[in-house]
C-alpha positions as CSV (number, residue, x, y, z in Angstrom):
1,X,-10.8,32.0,1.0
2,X,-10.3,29.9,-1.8
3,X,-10.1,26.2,-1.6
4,X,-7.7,23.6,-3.9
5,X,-10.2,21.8,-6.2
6,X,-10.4,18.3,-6.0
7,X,-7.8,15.8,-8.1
8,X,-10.0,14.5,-10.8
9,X,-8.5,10.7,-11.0
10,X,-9.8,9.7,-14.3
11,X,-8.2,5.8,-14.0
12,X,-7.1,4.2,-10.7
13,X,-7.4,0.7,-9.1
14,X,-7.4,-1.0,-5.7
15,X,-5.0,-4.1,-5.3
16,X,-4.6,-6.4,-2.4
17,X,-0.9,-7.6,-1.0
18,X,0.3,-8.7,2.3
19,X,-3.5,-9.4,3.7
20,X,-3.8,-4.9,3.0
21,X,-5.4,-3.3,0.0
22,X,-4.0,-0.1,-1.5
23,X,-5.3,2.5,-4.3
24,X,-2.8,2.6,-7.1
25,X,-2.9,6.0,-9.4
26,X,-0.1,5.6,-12.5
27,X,2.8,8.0,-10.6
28,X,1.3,7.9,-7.0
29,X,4.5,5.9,-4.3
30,X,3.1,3.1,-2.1
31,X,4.5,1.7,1.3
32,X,3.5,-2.1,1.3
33,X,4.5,-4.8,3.5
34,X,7.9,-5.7,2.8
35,X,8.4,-7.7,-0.6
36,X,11.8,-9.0,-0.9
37,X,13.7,-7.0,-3.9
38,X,16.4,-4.5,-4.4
39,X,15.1,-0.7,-5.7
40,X,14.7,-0.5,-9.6
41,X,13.1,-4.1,-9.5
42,X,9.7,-4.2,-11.2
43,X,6.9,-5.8,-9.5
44,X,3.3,-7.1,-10.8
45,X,0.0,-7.3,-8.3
46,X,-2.5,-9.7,-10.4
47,X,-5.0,-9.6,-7.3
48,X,-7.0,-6.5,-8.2
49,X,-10.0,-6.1,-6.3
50,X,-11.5,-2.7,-8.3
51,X,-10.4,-0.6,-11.4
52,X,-11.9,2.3,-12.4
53,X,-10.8,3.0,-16.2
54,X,-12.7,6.0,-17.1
55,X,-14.8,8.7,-15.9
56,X,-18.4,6.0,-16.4
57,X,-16.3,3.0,-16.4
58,X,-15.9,1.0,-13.2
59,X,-14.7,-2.6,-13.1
60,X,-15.6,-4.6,-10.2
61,X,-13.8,-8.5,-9.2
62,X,-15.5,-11.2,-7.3
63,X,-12.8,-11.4,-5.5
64,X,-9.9,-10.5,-8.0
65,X,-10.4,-9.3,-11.7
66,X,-9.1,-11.6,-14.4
67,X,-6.5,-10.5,-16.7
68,X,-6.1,-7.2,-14.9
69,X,-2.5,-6.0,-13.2
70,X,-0.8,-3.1,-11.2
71,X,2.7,-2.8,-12.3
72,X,5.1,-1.4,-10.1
73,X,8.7,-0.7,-9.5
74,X,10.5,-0.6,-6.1
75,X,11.8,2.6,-4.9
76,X,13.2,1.4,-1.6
77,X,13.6,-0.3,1.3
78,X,12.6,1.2,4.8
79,X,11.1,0.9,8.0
80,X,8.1,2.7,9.8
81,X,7.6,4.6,12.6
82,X,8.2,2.9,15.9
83,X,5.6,1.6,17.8
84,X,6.1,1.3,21.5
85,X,4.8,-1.8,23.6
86,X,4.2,-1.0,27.3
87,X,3.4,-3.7,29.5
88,X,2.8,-2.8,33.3
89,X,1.2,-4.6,36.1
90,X,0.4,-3.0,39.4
91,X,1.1,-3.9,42.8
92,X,3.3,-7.1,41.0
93,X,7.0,-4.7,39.9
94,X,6.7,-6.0,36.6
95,X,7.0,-3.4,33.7
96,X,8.2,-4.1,30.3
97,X,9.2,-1.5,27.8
98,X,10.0,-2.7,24.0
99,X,9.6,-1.1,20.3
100,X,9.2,-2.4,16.9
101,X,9.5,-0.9,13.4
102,X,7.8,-3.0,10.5
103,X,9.7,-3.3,7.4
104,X,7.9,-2.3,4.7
105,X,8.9,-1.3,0.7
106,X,8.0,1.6,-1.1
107,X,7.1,1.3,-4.5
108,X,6.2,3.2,-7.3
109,X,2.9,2.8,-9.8
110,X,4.1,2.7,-13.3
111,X,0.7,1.0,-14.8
112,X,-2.9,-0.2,-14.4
C-alpha cells in the first residue's frame, strides 16, 4: 500500500489574532475569529510569532517579529458548528438547554 508523501512547505509562518495563533502557507484558507470586513477586503497580521523562509532558514520573534506581515484577503463571513450547553441539576427540575455558533471569517493567505 502506498502512502501520499508529505507536503514539503518550503516557507510558512505562524501569526497570532483574536488571543489564537494560526499557520499561514501563501494559498492555504483560514477560519479566524470574526474581523469585521466584507469578502474581497484585504487584511494585514503584523503580530507574527514564527516564519520559516526557506528550507535552513527559521525566523523566530520574542514575542512578534519586526517588520514581518501575513497578508490576507477575506473570503467570507460564517459561523461554526453549534455547540450545545446542557445544564441539569438533579432532584431540583431544573434543566436548561441552549446552543451557540461563534462567528468567525474565513480568509485567504496571499503573502508572507
Amino acid at each position: 500500500m502506498k502512502t501520499a508523501p508529505k507536503p514539503a512547505f518550503n516557507q510558512y509562518a505562524i501569526f497570532q489574532t483574536g488571543g489564537k495563533q494560526y499557520q499561514a502557507i501563501p494559498g492555504k484558507t483560514v477560519a479566524i475569529e470574526k474581523i469585521e470586513g466584507n469578502a474581497g477586503d484585504k487584511l494585514s497580521f503584523s503580530e507574527v510569532v514564527f516564519k520559516k523562509s526557506s528550507d535552513n532558514k527559521f525566523e523566530f520573534g520574542q514575542p512578534y517579529l519586526k517588520n514581518s506581515a501575513v497578508k490576507a484577503s477575506i473570503v467570507k463571513q460564517a459561523k461554526g458548528q453549534k455547540v450545545i450547553i446542557f445544564k441539569f441539576q438533579r432532584r431540583k427540575k431544573r434543566r436548561t438547554k441552549t446552543g451557540h455558533r461563534q462567528p468567525m471569517t474565513v480568509v485567504r493567505i496571499e503573502s508572507i
